[in-house]
N, C-alpha and C positions, 0 to 999 in steps of 0.2 A: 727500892722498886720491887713490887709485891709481882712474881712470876704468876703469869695469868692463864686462864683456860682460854681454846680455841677452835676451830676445827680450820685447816688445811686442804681446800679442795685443790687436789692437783689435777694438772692437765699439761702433759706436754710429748716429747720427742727427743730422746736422744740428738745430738750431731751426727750428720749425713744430711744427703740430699734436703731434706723438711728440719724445721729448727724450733720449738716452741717451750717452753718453761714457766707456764703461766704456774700460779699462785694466786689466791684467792682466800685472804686470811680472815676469816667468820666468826661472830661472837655465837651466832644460832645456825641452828639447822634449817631455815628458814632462808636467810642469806646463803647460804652454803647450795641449797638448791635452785635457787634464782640464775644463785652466780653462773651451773651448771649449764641451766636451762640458757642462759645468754652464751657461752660457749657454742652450748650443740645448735643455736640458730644458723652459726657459719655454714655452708657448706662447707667448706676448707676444711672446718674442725671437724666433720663428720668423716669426711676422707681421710683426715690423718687418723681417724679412731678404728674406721673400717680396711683401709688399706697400709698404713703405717705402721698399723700397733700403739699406738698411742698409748702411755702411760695417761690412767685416769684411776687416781685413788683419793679416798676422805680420812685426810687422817685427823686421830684425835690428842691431842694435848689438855692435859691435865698439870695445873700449875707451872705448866711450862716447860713439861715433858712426855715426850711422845707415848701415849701410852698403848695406842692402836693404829694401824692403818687399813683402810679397809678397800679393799679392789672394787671394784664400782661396775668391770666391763660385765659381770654375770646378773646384770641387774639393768641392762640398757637394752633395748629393741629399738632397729632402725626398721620403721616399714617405708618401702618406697614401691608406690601402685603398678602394680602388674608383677610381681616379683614377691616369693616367700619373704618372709621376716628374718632381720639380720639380727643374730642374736651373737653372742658372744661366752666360751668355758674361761677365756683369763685376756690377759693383753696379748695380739694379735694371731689370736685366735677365735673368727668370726665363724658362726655354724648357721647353716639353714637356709643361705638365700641360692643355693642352686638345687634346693628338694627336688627330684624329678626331672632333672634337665639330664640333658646326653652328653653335653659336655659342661661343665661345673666351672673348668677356665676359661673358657665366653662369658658365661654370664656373669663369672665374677670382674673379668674384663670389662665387661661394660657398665656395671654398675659401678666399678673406679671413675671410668671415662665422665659417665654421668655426672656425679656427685661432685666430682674435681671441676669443670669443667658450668656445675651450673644448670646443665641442661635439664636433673631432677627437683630442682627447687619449689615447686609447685606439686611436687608429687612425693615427695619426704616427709617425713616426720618420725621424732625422735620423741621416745619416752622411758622415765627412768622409774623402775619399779622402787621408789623408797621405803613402802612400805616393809618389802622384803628384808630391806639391809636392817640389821643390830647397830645400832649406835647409841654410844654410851650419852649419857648426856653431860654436860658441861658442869664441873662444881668448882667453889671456890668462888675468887673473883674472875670476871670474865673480859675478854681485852674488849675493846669498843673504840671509836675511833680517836684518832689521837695516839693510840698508843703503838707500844713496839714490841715485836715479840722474838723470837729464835725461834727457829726451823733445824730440824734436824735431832739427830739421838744425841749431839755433842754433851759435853755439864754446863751450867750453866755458869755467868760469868757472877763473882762477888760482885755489886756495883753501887756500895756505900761507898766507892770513893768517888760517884759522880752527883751525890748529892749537892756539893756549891755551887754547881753549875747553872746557868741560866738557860733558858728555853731551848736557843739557837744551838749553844755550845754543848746539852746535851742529846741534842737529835743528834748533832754532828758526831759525838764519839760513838752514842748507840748503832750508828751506820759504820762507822769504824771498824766497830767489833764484828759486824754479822748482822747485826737485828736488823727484822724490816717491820715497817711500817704496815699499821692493819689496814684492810683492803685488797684491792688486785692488780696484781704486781705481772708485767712479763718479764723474766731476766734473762731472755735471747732476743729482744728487741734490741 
């Protein structure tokens, strides 16, 4: 099994109160923004990015190892109508959406309430300057569906000893080992 390029959009939360661990394993930068953009649709996911701290980063794998990650919060604007632009310097640290206001914990108060709750859904929008970010692009072979890949800086596993394997019995060891499956995965569901 030939170790494959990919990119890794992540999105999630630590354990505490909010629980999320999504994965989002991308042959293109194309997919990988989609996937994004189908995230920030939630409310929910907006709240946890804006009031959680939300880990949200693209990382890149090159034959099968990490060879960037890239932080994503410095490159996302939340506007929600009547209210400055919610921008973001790293993970959960949001700037700009009380410019001008006399108290700054109201309005960030309320814009949680809002968001969480639903009540801005109609008056949100989320947009991710991709143009801004550097990303390397994909070389080698590249995973696409069907296949499995490893996450993480770990080595990679020898796995000429799962060549006799049949279909079934080597999805089953590749999940064994670690490997997931390309696609979008939550692993706090």
């Amino acid at each position: 099994m030939v170790p494959k390029s990919f990119y890794d959009l992540r999105f999630g939360v630590s354990p505490g109160g909010a629980r999320k661990d999504a994965h989002h394993i991308c042959g293109s930068l194309d997919e990988a923004m989609a996937a994004l953009d189908s995230e920030l649709e939630e409310s929910l996911n907006v709240w946890l990015l804006f009031e959680y701290g939300a880990d949200l980063a693209l990382d890149v794998y090159q034959r099968g190892e990490r060879l960037r990650s890239i932080d994503l919060h410095p490159f996302v604007t939340i506007r929600v109508d009547g209210y400055p632009d919610i921008t973001f310097r790293g993970s959960g640290e949001p700037t700009g959406y009380a410019v001008g206001a006399d108290d700054r914990y109201k309005v960030k108060s309320v814009l949680e309430d809002g968001i969480f709750s639903g009540d801005f859904d109609d008056a949100i929008e989320v947009t991710v300057d991709w143009d801004g970010v550097v990303i390397p692009p994909l070389v080698g072979e590249i995973a696409k569906e069907g296949d499995y890949v490893m996450l993480g800086d770990g080595p990679l596993d020898d796995l000429d000893d799962l060549d006799d394997l049949d279909e079934d019995e080597l999805e089953d060891e590749l999940i064994e080992r670690g490997y997931v499956e390309y696609g979008s995965h939550d692993f706090d569901e």
